[in-house]
Residue frames as a rotation matrix with the C-alpha (Angstrom) as fourth column:
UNK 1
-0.315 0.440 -0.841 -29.02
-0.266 0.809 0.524 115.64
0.911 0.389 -0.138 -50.80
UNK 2
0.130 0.658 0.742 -31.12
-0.945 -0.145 0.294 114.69
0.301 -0.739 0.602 -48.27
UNK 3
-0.438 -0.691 -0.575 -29.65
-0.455 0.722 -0.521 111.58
0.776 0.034 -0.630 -46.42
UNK 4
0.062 0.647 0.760 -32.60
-0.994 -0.030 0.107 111.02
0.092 -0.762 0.641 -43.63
UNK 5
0.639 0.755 0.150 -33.55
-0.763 0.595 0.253 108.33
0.101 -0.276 0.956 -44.56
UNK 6
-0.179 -0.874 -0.452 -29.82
-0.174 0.480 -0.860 106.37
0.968 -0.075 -0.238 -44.39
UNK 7
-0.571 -0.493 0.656 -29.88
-0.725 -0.070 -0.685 106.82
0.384 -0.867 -0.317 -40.80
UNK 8
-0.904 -0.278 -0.324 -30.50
-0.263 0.960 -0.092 103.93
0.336 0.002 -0.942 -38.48
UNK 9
-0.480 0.873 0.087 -34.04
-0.285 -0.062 -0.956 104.73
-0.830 -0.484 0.279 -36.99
UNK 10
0.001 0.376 -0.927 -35.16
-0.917 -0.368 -0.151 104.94
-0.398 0.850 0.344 -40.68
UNK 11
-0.193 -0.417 -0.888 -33.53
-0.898 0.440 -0.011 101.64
0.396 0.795 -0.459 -41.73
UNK 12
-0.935 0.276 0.225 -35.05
0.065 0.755 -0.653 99.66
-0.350 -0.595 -0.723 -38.66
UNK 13
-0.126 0.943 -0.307 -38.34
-0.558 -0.324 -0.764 101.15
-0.820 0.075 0.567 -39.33
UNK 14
0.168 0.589 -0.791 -38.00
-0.908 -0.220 -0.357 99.91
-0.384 0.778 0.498 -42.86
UNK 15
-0.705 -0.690 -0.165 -36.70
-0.573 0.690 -0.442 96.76
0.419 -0.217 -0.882 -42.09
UNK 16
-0.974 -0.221 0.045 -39.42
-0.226 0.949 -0.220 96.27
0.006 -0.225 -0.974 -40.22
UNK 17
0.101 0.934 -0.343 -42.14
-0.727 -0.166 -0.666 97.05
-0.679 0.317 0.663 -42.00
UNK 18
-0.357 -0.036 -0.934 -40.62
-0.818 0.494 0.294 94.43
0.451 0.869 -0.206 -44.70
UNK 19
-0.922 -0.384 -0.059 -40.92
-0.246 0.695 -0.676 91.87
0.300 -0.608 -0.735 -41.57
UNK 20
-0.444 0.841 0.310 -44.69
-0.163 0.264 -0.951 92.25
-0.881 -0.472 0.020 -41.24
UNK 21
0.222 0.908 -0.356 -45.78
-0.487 -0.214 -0.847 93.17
-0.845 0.361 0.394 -44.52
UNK 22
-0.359 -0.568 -0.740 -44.08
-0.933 0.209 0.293 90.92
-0.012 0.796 -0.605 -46.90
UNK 23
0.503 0.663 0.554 -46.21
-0.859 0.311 0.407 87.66
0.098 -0.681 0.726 -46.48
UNK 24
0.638 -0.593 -0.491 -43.71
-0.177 0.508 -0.843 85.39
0.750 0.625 0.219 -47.17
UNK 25
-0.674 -0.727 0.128 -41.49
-0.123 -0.060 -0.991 86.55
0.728 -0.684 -0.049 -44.39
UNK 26
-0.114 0.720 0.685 -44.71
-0.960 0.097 -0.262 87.26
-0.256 -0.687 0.680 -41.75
UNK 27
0.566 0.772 -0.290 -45.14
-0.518 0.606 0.603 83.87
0.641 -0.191 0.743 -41.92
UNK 28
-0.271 -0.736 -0.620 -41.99
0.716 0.276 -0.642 83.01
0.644 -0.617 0.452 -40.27
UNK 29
-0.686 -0.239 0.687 -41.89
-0.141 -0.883 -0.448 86.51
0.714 -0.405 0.572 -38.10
UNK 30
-0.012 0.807 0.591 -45.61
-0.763 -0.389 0.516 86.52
0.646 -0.445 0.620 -36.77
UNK 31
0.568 0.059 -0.821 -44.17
0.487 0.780 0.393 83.32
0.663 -0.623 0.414 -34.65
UNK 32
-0.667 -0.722 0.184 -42.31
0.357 -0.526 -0.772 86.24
0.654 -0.449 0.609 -32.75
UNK 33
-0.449 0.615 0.648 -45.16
-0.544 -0.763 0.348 88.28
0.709 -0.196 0.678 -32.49
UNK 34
0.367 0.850 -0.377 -47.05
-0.121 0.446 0.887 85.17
0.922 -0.280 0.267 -30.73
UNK 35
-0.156 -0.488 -0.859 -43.91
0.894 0.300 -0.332 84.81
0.420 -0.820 0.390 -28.25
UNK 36
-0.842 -0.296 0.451 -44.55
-0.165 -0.653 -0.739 88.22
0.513 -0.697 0.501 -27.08
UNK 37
-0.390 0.916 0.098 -48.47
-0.541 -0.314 0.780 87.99
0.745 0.251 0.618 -27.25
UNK 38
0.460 0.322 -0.828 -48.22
0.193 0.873 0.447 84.96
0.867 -0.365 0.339 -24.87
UNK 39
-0.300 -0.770 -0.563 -45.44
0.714 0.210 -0.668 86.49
0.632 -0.602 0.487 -22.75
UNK 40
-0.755 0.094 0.649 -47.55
-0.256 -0.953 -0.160 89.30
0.603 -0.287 0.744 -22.11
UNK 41
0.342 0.701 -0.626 -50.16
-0.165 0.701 0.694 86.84
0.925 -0.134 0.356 -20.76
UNK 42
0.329 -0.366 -0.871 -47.63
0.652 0.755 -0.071 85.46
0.683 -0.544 0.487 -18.33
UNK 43
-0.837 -0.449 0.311 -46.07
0.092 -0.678 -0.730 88.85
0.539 -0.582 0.609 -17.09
UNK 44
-0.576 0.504 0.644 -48.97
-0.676 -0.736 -0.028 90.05
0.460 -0.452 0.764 -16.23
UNK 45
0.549 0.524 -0.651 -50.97
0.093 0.736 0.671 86.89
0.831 -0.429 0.355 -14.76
UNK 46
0.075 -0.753 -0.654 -48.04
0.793 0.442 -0.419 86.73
0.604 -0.487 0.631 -12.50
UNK 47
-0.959 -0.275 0.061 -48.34
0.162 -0.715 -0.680 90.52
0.231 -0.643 0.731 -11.34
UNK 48
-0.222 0.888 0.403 -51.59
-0.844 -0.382 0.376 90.29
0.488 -0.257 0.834 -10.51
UNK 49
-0.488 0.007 0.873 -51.29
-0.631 0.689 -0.358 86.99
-0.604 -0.725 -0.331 -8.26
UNK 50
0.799 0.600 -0.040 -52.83
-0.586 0.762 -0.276 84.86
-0.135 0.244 0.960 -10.54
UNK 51
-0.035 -0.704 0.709 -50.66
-0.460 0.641 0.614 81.34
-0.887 -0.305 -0.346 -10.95
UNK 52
0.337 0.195 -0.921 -49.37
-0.900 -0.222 -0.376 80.09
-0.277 0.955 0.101 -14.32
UNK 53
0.523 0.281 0.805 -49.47
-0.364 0.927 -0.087 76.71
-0.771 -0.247 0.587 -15.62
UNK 54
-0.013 -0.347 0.938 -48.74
0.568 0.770 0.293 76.68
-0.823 0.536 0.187 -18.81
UNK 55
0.244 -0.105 -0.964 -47.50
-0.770 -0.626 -0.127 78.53
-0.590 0.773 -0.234 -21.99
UNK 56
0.602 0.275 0.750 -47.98
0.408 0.701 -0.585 76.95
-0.686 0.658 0.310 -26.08
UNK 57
-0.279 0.051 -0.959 -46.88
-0.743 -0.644 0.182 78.39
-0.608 0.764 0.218 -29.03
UNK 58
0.271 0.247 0.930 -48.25
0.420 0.839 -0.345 76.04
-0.866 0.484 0.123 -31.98
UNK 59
-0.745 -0.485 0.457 -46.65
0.514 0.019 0.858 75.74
-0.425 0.874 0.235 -35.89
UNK 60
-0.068 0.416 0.907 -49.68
0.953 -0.242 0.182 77.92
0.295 0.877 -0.380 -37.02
UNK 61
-0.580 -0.406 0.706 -48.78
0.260 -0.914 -0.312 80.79
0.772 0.002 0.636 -35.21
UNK 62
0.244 0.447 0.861 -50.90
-0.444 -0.738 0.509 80.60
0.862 -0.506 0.018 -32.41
UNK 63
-0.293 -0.927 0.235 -50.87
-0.160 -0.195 -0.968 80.33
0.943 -0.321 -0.091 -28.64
UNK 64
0.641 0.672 -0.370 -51.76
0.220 0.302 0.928 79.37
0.735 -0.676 0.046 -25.40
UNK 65
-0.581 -0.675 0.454 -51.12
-0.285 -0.354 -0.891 80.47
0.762 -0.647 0.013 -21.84
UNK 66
0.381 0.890 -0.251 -53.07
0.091 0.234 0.968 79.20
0.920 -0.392 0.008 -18.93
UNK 67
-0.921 -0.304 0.243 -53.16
-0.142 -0.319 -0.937 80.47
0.363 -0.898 0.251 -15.42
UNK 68
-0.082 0.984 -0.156 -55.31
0.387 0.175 0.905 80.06
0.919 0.014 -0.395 -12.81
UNK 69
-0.960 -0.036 -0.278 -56.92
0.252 -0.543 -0.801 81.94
-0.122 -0.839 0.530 -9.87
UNK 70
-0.216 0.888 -0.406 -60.21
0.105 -0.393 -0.914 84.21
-0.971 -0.240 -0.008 -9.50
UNK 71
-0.281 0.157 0.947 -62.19
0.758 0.641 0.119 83.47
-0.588 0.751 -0.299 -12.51
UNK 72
0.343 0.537 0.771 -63.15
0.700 -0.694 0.172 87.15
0.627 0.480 -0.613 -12.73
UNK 73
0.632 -0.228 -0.741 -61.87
0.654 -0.356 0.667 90.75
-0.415 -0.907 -0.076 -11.80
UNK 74
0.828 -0.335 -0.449 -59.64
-0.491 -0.821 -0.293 92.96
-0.271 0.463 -0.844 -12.57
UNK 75
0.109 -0.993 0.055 -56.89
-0.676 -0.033 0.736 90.44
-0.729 -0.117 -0.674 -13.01
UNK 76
-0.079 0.178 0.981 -58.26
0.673 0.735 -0.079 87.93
-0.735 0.654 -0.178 -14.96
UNK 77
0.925 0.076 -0.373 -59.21
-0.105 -0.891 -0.442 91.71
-0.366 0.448 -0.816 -17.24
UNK 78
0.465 -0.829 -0.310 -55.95
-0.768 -0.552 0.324 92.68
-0.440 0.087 -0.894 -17.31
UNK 79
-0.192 -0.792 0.579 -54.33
-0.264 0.610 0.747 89.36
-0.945 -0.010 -0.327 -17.95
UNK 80
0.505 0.684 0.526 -57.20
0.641 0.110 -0.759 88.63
-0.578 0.721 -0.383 -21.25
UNK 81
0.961 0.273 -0.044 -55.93
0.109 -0.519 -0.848 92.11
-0.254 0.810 -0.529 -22.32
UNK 82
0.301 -0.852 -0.429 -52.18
-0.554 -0.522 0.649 92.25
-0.777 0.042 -0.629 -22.34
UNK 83
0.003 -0.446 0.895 -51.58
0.707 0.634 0.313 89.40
-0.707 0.632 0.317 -25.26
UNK 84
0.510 0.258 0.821 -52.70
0.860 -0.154 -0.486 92.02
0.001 0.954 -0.300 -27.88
UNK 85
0.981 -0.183 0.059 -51.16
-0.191 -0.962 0.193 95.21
0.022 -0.200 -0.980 -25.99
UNK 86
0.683 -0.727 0.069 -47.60
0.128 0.212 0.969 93.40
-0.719 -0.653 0.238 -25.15
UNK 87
-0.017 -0.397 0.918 -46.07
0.969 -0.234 -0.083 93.76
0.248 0.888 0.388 -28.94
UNK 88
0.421 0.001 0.907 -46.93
0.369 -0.914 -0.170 97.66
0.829 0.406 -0.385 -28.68
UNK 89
0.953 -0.219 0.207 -46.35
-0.300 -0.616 0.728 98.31
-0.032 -0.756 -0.654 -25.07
UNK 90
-0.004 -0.987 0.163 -42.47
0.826 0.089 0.557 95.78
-0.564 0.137 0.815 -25.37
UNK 91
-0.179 -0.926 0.332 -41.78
0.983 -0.179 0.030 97.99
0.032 0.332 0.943 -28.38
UNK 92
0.681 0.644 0.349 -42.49
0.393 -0.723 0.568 101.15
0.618 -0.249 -0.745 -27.24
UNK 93
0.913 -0.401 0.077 -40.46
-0.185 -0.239 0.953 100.89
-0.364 -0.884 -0.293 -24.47
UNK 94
0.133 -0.923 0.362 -37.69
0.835 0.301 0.461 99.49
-0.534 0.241 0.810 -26.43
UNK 95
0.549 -0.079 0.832 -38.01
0.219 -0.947 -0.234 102.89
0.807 0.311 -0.503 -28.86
UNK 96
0.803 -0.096 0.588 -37.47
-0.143 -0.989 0.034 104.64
0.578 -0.111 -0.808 -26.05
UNK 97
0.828 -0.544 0.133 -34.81
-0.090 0.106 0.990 102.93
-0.553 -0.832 0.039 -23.86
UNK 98
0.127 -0.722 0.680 -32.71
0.992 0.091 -0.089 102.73
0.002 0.686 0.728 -27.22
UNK 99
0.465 0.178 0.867 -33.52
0.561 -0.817 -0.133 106.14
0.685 0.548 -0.480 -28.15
UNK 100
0.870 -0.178 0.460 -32.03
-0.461 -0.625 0.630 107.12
0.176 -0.760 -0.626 -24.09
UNK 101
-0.356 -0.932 -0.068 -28.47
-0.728 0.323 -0.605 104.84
0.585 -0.166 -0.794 -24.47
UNK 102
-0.531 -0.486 0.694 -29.90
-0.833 0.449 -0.324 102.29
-0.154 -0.750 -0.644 -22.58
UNK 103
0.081 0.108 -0.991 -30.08
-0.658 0.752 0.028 99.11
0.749 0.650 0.132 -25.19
UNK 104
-0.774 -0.614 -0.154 -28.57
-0.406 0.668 -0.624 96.69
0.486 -0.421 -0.766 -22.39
UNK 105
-0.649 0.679 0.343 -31.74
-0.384 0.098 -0.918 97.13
-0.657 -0.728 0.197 -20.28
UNK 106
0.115 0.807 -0.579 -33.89
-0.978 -0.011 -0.209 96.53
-0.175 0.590 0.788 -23.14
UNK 107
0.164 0.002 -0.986 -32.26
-0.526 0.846 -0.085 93.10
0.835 0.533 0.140 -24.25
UNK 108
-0.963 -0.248 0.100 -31.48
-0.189 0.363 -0.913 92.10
0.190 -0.898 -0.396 -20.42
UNK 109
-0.075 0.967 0.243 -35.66
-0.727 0.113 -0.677 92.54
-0.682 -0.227 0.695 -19.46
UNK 110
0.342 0.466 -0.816 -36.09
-0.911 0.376 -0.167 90.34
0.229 0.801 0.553 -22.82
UNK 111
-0.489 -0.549 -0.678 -33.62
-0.123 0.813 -0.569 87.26
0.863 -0.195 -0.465 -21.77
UNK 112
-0.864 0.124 0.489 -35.39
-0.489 0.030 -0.872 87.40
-0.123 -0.992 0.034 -18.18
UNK 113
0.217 0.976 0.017 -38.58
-0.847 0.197 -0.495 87.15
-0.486 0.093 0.869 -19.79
UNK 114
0.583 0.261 -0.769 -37.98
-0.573 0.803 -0.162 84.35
0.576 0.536 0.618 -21.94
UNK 115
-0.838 -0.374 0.397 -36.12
-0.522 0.342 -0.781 82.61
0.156 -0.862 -0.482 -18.77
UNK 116
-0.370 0.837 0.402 -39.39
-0.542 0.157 -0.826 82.72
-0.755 -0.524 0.395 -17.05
UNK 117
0.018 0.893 -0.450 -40.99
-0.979 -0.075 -0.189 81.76
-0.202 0.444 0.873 -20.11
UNK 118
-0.165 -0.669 -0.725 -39.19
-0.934 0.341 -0.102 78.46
0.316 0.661 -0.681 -20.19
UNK 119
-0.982 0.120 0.144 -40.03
0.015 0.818 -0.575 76.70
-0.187 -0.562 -0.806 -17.13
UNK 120
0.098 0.943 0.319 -43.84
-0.256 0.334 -0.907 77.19
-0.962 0.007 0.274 -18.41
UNK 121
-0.221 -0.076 -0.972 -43.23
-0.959 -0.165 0.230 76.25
-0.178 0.983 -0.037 -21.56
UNK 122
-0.328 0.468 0.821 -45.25
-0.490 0.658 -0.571 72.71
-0.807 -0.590 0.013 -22.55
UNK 123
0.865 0.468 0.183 -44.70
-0.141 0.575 -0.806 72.11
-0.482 0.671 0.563 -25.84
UNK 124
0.125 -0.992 -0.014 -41.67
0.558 0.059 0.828 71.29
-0.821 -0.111 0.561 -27.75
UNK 125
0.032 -0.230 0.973 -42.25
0.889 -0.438 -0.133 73.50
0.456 0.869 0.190 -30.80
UNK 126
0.852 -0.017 0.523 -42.88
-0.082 -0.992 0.100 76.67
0.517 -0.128 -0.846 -28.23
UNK 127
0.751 -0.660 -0.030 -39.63
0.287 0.284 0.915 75.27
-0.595 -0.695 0.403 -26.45
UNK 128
0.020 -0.735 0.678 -37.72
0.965 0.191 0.178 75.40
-0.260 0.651 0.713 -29.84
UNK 129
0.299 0.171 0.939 -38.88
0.670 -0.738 -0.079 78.91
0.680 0.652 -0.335 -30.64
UNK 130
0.992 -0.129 -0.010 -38.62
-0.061 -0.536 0.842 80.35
-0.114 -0.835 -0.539 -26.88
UNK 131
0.416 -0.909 -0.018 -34.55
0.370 0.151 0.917 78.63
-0.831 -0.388 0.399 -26.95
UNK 132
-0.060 -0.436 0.898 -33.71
0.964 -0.260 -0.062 79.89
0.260 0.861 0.436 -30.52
UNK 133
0.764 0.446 0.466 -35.10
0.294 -0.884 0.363 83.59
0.574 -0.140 -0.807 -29.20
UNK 134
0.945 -0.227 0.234 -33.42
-0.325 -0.606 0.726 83.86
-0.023 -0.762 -0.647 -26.38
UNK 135
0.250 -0.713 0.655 -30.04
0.885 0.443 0.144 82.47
-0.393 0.544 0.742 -28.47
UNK 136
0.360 -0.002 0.933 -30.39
0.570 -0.791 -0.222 85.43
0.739 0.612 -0.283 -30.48
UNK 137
0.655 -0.004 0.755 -30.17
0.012 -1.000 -0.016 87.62
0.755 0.020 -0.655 -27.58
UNK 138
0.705 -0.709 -0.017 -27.64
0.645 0.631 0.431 85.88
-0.295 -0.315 0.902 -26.24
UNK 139
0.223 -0.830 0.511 -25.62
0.949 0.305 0.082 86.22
-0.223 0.466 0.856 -28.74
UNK 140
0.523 -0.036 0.852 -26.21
-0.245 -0.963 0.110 90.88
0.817 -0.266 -0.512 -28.87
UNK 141
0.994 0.023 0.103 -26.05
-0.072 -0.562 0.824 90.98
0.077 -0.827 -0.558 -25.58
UNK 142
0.474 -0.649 0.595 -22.74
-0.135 0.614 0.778 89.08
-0.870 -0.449 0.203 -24.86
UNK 143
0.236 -0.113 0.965 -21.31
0.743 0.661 -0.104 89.00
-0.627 0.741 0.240 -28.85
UNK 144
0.401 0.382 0.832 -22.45
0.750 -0.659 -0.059 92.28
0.526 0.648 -0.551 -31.02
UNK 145
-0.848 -0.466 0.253 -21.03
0.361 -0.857 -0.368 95.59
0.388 -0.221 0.895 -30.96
UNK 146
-0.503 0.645 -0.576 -23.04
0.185 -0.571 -0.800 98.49
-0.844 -0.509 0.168 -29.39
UNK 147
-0.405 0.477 -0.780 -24.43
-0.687 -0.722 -0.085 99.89
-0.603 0.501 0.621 -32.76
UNK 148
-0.429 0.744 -0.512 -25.61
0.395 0.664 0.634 96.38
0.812 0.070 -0.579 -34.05
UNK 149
-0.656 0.629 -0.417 -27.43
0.754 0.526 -0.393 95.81
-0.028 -0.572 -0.820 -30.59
UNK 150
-0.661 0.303 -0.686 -28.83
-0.189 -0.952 -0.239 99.45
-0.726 -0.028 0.687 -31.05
UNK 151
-0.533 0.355 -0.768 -30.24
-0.844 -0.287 0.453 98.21
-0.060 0.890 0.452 -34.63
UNK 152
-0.621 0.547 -0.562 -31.37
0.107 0.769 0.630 95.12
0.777 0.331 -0.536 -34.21
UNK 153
-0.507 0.777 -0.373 -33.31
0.781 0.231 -0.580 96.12
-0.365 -0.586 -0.724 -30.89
UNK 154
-0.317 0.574 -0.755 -35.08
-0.535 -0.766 -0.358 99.40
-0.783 0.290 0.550 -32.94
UNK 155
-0.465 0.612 -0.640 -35.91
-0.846 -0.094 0.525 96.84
0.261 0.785 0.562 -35.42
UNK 156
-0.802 0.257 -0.539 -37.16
0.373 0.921 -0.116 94.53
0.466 -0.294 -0.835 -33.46
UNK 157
-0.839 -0.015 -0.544 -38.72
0.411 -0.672 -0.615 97.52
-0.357 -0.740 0.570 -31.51
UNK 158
-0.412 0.480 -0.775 -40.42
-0.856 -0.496 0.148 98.93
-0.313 0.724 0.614 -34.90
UNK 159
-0.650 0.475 -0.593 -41.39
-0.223 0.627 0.747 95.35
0.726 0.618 -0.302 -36.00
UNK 160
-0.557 0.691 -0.460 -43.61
0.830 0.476 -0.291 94.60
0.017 -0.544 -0.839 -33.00
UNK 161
-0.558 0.484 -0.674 -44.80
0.040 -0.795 -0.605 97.89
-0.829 -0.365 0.424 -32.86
UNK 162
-0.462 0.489 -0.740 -46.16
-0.886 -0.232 0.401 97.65
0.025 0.841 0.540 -36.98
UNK 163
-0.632 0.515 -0.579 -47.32
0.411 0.856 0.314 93.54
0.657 -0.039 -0.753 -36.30
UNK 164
-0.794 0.498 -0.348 -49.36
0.526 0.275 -0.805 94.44
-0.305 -0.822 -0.481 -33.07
UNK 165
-0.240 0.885 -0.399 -51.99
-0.592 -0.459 -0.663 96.67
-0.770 0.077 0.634 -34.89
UNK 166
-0.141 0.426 -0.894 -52.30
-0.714 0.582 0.389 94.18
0.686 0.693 0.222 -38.26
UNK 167
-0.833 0.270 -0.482 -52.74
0.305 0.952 0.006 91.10
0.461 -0.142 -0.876 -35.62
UNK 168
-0.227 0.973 0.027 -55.83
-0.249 -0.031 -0.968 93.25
-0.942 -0.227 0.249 -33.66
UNK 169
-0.023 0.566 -0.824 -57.15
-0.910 -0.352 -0.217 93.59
-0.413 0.745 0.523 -37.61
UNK 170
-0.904 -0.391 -0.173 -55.66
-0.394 0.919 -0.021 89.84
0.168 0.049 -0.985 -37.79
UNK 171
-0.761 0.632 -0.146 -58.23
0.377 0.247 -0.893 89.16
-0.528 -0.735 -0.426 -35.12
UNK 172
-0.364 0.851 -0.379 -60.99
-0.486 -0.521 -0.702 91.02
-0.794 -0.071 0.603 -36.73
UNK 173
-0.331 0.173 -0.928 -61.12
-0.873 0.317 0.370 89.07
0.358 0.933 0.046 -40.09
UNK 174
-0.734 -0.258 -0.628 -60.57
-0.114 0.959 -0.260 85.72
0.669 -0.119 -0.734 -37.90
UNK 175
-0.626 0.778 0.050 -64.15
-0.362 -0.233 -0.903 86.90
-0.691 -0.583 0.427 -35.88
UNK 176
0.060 0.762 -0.645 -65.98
-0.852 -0.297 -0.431 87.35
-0.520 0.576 0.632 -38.69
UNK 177
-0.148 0.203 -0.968 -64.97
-0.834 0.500 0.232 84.17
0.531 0.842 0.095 -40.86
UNK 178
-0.672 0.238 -0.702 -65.30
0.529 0.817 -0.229 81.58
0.519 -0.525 -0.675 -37.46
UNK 179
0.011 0.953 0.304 -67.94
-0.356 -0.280 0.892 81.07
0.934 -0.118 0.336 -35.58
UNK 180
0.359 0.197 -0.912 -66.44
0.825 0.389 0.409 80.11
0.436 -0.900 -0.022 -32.60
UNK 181
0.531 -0.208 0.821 -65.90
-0.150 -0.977 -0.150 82.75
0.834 -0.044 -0.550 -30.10
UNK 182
0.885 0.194 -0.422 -62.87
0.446 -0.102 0.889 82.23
0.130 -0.976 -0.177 -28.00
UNK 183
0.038 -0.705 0.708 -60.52
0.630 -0.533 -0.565 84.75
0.775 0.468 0.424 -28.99
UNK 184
-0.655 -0.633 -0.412 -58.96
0.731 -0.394 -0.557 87.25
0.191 -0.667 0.721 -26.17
UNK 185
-0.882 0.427 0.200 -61.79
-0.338 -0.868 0.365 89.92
0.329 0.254 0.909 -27.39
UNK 186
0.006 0.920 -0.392 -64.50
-0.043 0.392 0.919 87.15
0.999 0.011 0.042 -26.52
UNK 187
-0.107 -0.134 -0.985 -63.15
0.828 0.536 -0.163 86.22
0.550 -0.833 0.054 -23.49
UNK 188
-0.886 -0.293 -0.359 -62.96
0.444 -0.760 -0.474 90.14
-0.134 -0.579 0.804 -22.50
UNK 189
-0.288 0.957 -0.032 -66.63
-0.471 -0.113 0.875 90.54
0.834 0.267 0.483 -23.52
UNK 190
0.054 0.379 -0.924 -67.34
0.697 0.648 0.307 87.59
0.715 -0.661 -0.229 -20.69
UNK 191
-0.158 -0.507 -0.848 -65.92
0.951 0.153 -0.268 89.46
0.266 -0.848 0.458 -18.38
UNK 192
-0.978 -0.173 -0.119 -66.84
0.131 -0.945 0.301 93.03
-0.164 0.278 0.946 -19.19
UNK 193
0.437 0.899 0.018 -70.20
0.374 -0.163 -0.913 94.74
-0.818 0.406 -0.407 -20.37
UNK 194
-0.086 -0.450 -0.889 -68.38
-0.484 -0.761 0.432 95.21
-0.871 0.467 -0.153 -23.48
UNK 195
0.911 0.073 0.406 -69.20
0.196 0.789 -0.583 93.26
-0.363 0.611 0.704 -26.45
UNK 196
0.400 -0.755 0.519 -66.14
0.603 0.644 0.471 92.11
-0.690 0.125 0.713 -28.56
UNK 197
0.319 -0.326 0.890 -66.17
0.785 -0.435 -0.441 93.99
0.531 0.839 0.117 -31.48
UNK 198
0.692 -0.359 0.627 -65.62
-0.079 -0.900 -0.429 97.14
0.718 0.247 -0.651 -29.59
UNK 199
0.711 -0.670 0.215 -62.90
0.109 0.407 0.907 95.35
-0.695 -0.621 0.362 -27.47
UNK 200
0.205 -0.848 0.489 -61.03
0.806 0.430 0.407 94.92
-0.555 0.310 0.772 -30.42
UNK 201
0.856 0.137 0.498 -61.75
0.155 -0.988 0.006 98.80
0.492 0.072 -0.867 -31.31
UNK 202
0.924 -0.375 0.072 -59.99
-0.278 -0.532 0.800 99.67
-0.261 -0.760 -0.596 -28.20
UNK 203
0.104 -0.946 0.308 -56.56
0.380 0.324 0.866 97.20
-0.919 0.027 0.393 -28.72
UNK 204
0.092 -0.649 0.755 -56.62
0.995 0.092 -0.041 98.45
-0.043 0.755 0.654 -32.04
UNK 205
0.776 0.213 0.593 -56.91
0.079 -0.967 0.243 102.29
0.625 -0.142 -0.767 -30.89
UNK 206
0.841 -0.533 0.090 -53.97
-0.116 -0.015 0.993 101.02
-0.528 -0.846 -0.075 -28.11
UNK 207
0.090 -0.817 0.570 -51.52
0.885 0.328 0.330 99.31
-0.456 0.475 0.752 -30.57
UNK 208
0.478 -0.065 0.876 -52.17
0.691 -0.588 -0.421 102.73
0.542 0.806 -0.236 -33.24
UNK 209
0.975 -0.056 0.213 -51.64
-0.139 -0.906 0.399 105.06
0.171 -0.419 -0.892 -30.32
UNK 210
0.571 -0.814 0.104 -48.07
0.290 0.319 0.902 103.25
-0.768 -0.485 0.418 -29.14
UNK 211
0.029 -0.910 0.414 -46.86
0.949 0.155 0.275 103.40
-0.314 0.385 0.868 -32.71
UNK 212
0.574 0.210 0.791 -47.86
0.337 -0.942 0.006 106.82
0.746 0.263 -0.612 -33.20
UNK 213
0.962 -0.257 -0.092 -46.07
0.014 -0.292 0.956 107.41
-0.273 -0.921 -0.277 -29.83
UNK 214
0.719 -0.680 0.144 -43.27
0.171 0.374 0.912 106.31
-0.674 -0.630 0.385 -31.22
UNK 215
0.185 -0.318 0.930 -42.87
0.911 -0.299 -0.284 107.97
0.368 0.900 0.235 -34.34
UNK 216
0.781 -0.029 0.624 -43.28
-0.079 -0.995 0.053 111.32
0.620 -0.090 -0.780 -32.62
UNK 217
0.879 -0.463 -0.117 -40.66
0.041 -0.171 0.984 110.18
-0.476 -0.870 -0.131 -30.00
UNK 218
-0.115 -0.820 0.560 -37.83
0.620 0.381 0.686 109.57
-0.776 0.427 0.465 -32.65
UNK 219
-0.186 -0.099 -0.977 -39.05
-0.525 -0.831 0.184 112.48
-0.830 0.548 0.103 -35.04
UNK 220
-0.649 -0.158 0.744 -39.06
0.419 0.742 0.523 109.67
-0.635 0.651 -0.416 -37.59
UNK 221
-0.070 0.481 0.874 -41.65
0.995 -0.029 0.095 111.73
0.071 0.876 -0.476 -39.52
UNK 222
0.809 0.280 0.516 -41.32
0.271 -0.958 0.095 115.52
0.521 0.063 -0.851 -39.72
């Protein structure tokens, strides 16, 4: 009898495909997805010298981050594009630092980040969502055997990695039915000679390629 699919890669994976695609749950969940989407905003404003002001999350799942510096450039670029890339590139890396024994680092980088994310934090619903988060991983890091923290950070790992391509396609539906245009893809049009639509091409070619990355790194198919 084939017993693959018992094992724990399998059962995160499918765990957290229920977590995106169930809509019920994704409406609770996809307020995760916005804490990375925003945190990736902030990491990366910050390594590129730009100065952050201020980080949202709001009860309908979306988000704000504001930083300020050179209105144009490669940093202002880079910062525009990491909200959609930060779900695939976090779990990516979490795949693979689980997948090498080294879970601690994975939930240690996550508690730093939401640290940082606290003192910008500027509302009290993203306060409540940032301190309940970084509760959770509290409570692994410093609580939870090794082979929980192993499972809940591969499904946490596998759920950002299956949300970050349905919110680019998220984004594409939410183009077409508003008519305003300041979504992350518009804003990287300003700034680019790229129009939008094939902005959001690309993040959704980036997010497909990570989780493809990460099936082949875990064997998880074939």
């Amino acid at each position: 009898m084939d017993t693959t699919w018992l094992e724990p890669e399998w059962a995160a994976a499918a765990t957290a495909i229920v977590l995106v695609v169930v809509p019920s749950i994704w409406s609770l969940t996809r307020h995760l997805v916005t804490l990375v989407h925003e945190a990736g905003h902030a990491v990366v404003a910050v390594l590129t010298g730009r100065r952050l002001n201020a980080i949202r999350l709001h009860t309908d799942t979306s988000g704000l981050t504001v930083s300020s510096g050179r209105p144009r450039g490669a940093g202002m670029i880079a910062t525009a594009a990491a909200g959609y890339l930060a779900p695939a590139g976090l779990g990516l890396s979490s795949v693979l630092l689980v997948e090498h024994g080294y879970t601690p680092w994975a939930l240690y980088a996550g508690l730093a980040t939401l640290a940082m994310m606290l003192a910008f934090i500027r509302n009290w619903f993203g306060l409540l969502v940032v301190t309940l988060t970084a509760a959770g991983v509290s409570l692994l890091i410093w609580r939870a055997p090794d082979r929980v923290q192993d499972f809940a950070a591969l499904t946490f790992a596998w759920f950002l990695l299956v949300a970050a391509p349905r919110t680019v396609v998220d984004l594409w539906r939410h183009r077409r039915r508003s008519r305003t245009r300041t979504s992350d893809a518009d804003i990287l049009a300003r700034l680019t000679f790229l129009p939008a639509a094939v902005w959001n091409i690309v993040l959704l070619l980036l997010t497909l390629a990570a989780l493809g990355g990460a099936v082949r790194q875990t064997n998880l198919i074939g």
